[in-house]
N, C-alpha and C positions, 0 to 999 in steps of 0.2 A: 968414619970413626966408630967404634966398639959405642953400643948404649951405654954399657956399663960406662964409661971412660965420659961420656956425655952426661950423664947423671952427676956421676963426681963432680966434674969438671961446677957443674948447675951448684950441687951444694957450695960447694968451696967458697964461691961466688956469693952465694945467700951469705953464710958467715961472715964472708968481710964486710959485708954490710950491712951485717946484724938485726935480715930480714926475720921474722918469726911463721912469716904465713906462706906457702907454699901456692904458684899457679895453678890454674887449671890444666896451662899447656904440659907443667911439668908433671901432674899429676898424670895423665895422659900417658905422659913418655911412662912412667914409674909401672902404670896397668898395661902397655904395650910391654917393657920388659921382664916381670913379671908371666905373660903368656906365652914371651915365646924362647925366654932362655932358663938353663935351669937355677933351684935355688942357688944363691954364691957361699963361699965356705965361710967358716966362723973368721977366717982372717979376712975375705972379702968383705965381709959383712961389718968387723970392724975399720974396715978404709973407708967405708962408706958414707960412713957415720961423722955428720957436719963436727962432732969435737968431742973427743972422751968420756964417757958415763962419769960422775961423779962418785962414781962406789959399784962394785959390780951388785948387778941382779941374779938374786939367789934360784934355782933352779926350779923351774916350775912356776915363776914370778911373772907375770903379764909386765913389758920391757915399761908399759904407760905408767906403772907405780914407781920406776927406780927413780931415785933425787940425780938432778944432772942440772949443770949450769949450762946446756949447752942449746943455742935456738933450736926449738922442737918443732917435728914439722908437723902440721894440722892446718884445716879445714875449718871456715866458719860457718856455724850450725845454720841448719836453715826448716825453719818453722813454716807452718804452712797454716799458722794463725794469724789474724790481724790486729795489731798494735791495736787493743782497746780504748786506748786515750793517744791518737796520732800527733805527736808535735808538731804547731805550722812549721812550715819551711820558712828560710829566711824571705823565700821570694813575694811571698802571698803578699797580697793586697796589707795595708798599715792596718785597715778596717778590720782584717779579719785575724790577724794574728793570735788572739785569744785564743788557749788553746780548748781545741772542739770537745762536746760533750758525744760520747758515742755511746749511746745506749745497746749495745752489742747483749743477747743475742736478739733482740728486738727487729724486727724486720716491718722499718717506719718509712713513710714517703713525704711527710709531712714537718718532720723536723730537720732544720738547717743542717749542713757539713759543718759550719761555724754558728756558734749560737752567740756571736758577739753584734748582732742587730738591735738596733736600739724601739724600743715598743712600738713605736707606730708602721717603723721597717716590716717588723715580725707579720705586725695586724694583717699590712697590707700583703703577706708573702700567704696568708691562710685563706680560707672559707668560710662562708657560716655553715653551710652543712654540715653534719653529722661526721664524724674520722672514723675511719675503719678501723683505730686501732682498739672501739672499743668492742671488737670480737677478738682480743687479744685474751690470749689462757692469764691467771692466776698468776702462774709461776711464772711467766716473760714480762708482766707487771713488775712482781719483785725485782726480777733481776735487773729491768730498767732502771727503776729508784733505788734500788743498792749503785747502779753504775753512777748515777747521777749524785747520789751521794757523796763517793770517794771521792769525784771531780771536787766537789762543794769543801770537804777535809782539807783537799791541799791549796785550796783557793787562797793568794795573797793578793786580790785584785785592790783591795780596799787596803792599804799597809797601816792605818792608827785601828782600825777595826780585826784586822791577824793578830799586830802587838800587844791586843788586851784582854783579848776570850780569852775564855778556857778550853772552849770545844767550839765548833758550828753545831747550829740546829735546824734540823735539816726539814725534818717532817715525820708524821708518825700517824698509822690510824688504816684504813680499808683502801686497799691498793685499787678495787674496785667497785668504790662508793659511789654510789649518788650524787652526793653530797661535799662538799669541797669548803671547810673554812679556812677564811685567808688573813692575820690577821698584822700587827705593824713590821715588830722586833724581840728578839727574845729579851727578857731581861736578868736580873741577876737568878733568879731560880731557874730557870731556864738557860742561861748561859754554864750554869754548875751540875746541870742534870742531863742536858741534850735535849729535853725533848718542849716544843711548845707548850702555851697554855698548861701552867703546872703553879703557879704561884698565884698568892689571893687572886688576881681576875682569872685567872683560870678556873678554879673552884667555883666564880659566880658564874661561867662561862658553862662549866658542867651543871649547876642545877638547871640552868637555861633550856639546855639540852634535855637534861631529863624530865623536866615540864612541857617539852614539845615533842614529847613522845620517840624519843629518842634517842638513845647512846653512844659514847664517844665511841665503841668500837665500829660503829656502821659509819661513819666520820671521818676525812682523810685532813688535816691540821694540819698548817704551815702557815710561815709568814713571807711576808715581802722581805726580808732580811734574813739572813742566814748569822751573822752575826750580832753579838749583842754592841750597842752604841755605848761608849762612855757615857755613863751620867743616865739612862734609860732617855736620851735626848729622841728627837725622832730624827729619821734617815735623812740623810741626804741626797740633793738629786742623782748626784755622780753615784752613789753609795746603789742608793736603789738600781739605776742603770748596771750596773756591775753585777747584780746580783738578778736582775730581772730572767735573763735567758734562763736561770736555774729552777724560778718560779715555772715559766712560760715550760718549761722540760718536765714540770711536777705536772701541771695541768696535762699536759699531754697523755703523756705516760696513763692517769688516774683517767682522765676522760669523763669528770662529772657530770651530771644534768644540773645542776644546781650550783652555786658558787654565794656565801656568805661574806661579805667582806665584813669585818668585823674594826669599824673606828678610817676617819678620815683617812690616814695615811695608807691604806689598804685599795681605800675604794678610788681615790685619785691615780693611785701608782697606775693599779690595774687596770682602769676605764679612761684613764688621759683626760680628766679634767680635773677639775678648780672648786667647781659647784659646791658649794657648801653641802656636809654631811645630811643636815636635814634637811635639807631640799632633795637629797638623794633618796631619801626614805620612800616605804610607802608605795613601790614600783620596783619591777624586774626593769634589767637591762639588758640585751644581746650581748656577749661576749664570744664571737665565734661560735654561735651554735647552742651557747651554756648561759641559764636565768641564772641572773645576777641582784641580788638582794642586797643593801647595805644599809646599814646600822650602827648603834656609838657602839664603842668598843667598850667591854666589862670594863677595863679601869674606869674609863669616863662614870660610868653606872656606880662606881666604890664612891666618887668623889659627888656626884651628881645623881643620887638615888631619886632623886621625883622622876628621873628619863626612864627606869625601868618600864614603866605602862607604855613609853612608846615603845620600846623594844620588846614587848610581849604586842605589841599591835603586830611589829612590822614578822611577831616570828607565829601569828594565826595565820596573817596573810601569805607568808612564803609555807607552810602546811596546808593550808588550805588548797594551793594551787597543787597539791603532790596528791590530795584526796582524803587529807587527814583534819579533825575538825577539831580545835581545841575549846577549852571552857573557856 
């Protein structure tokens, strides 16, 4: 049989069943005929054609702009990028279905495919040595925590914590600090600005800092929470859990020497215990690699000002051990 006659015959075919997308085999045929017979005439070329232009195209007009009701044949595009945020499949594990954080262009060996691991999971998938990623450039930092962000934006893991923010608050401060404060949940100033520590304990949080010779911009801030809690209540387990692999992605990414936990719900999240806050004082703790210092949180200090002396104890001793000596 004549190609031509086999081509037709293919569209006709597509038409009546109101395919839109064309095979590979037919495309095949379409580049085999095309090579080895000559162009067809303006009337062949109108037979051709699965069903009548909508309007004719004006002369010198690329045929792809004319309006036509009729299935168009094409090609689906193909990218030679990877889906920055990979939807699980339906098949994957229940465990893992949380859809993955991919911190792209980052090139990590050390964070999950899935970061839906619950904390002690995580602990136990790490090292305490040192990560290689903190020979990571500047700019592959940002782009990590900008990736880790947008994940964090469309996050509706938590549904009474999506239905009542205003925004997520993500983190903010030296992508490759030192220094790492960690501290519950945002609250109302913070849930209406974005960014942590910004409302009265905030402010007592910054003279803190700049009484220990320090600045928030050498500082990378975040909390265990990404969103703000009704009522400024503290988190919940599930709340925390949901939220943790995003912490656990910020840690990574920043790669501090140092980690602040700043008030109970910080220093339990993070370190998986119970221990009362002041019994945490006054001592580093191993966190994979990273000293770990914990302390009352400024609100507690707004409410219970006689604790500020311990919190300038525990913030000589965590400068001290960096080389820096305070009054």
């Amino acid at each position: 049989m004549n190609p031509q006659r086999i081509l037709r015959q293919k569209l006709e075919d597509m038409q009546r069943a109101g395919v839109t997308d064309v095979s590979r085999e037919l495309l095949e045929l379409v580049s085999l005929i095309s090579a080895r017979t000559p162009p067809p005439s303006s009337a062949a070329s109108t037979a051709l054609m699965p069903a009548p232009q909508a309007s004719a195209t004006p002369p010198g007009t690329s045929r792809t702009t004319a309006t036509s009701t009729a299935p168009v044949i094409r090609t689906a595009p193909v990218s030679s990028e990877v889906e920055p945020f990979p939807r699980p499949s339906p098949d994957r594990p229940a465990e893992h279905r949380r859809a993955a954080i991919a911190i792209a262009p980052i090139e990590r060996q050390f964070l999950p495919s899935s970061l839906g691991d619950l904390p002690k999971e995580f602990s136990a998938s790490m090292t305490d040595s040192r990560r290689p990623c903190s020979t990571l450039s500047r700019d592959k930092r940002v782009a990590g925590l900008s990736a880790i962000a947008a994940q964090v934006a469309a996050c509706t893991r938590c549904q009474e914590l999506a239905e009542t923010r205003t925004q997520t608050v993500f983190g903010v401060g030296n992508p490759e600090a030192d220094i790492m404060y960690i501290g519950e949940a945002p609250g109302a100033d913070e849930d209406r600005e974005g960014e942590p520590f910004i409302g009265r304990a905030g402010k007592l949080l910054d003279r803190i800092t700049e009484a220990s010779k320090l600045t928030r911009a050498e500082i990378y801030i975040c909390n265990i929470l990404r969103c703000r809690p009704p009522g400024n209540r503290n988190p919940t387990p599930d709340e925390a859990g949901h939220c943790r692999e995003y912490l656990d992605a910020q840690i990574e990414t920043v790669d501090p020497k140092y980690i602040v936990c700043w008030g109970s719900v910080a220093a339990h999240n993070l370190l998986d215990t119970k221990v009362a806050i002041g019994k945490l004082r006054g001592k580093f703790f191993d966190y994979k690699g990273i000293k770990v210092l914990c302390t009352y949180h400024p609100s507690y200090l707004l409410r219970s000002p006689g604790a500020k002396k311990d919190v300038w104890e525990d913030m000589k001793f965590f400068r001290a051990d960096m080389g820096v000596k305070l009054e």
